[in-house]
Each structure stands twice: as C-alpha cells, then as structure tokens.
N, C-alpha and C positions, 0 to 999 in steps of 0.2 A: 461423602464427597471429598475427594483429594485435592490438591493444590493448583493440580492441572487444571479440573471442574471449578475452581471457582475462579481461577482466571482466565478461562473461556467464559464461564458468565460476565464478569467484568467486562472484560474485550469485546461481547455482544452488543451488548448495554453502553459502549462510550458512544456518543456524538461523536458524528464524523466533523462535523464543523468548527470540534474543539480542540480538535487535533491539528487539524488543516493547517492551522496560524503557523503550528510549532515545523509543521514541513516547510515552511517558507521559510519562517527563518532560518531550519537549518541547512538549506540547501543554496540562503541567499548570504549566509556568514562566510559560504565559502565559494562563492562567485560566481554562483551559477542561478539560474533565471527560475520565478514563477512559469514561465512560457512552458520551460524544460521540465521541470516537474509535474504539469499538467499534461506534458505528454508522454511523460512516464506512466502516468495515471490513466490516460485514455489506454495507450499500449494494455496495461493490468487491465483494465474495466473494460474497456469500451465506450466510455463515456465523454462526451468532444465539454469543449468548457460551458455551453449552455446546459448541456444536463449538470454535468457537476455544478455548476453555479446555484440552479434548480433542486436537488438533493440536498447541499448546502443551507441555504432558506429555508428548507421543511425538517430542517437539522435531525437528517434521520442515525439512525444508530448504524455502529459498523455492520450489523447483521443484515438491517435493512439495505444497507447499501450495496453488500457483496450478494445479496437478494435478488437484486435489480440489475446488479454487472453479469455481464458476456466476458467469462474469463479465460486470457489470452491462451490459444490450445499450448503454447511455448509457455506457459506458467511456471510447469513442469521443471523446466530448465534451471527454475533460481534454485541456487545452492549454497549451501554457506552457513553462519552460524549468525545469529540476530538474535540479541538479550540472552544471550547465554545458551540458546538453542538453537539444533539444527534445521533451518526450515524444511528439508526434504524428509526430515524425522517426525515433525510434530503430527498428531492422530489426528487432533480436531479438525475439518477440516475449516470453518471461519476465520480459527485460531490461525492457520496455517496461510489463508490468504492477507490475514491482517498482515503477517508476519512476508510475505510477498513483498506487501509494498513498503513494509519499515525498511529490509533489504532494498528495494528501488531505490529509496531513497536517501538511502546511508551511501548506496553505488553512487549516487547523482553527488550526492555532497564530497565526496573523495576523491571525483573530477574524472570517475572512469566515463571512457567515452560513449556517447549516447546509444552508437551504435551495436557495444557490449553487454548495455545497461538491456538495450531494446532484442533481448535477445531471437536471432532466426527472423528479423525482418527488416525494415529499411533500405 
C-alpha cells in the first residue's frame, strides 16, 4: 500500500461533521457567509441544507457522504492544485471529490466570485 492508499483510507474514514466547523471558519475568517458555503456544497452534492444538516447528525464519513451526493455533471470543471495536488490528476476517485470541495472552498475563501466558484450555472 503506497502513500496515495493510505490517505484515500484516511480521507474515507473522516467525519464529515468534523470537518465542517473548520469550512466555516475558513471561509468566515475571510468574510464570506455559512449561506455561501452551503451553496457551494449543494452546487458539489446536491444536498439543500436540510439533508446536510441531516448527514451531519449521523456524522457520516466522507465516503458515505459522496455515496449519497448527486455529483455536479460540471465537477469535471475544477481545476487547480489543492494540498499539493492536482485535482484533475488525482486517480482515486472519493479522494478526488473530497479534494472538489477543499478547492470550493479555498475558491469561496479567496473571495472568487460565486458565480466562477459555481462553475457552468447560475
């Protein structure tokens, strides 16, 4: 098992719930809204804030969560580099949507506009 393999197991295995906090804060240190990040979140998932709310409470793992998501047919579209890697590159594919929405939301925190972040609709 390589380096890749065990941090797609790791990345499986987190709680999404435990993460969540640290999206807030990072997207609210730089002056932009829970509102706006949940709709980044639905954009990526498909999920309106009562399912995420609902996910959240049964503190499921990112696997189970990207399990459950309708993922945006424009997914495809993010590009870029997040934790050192390319998201259009990375194989795994869970790995690759966790890495979606870290990109969403490193874009939401840098103050690009929603409608760039929200790529191909709006």
């Amino acid at each position: 098992m390589d380096n890749n393999d065990k941090q797609a197991g790791r990345i499986a295995k987190m709680i999404f719930a435990s993460v969540y906090p640290r999206y807030i804060a990072k997207v609210e240190s730089k002056g932009r809204t829970k509102k706006e990040l949940n709709q980044v979140i639905e954009w990526l998932t498909g999920f309106d804030n009562k399912k995420l709310n609902e996910l959240i409470k049964k503190k499921v793992t990112f696997e189970e969560f990207f399990k459950r998501a309708k993922l945006n047919p424009n997914a495809h579209l993010i590009t870029g580099v997040i934790c050192g890697y390319r998201v259009e590159e990375i194989k795994n594919p869970l790995t690759q949507k966790v890495r979606y929405l870290d990109k969403l939301v490193d874009e939401l925190a840098k103050g690009r506009k929603m409608e760039k972040i929200l790529r191909g609709s709006e």
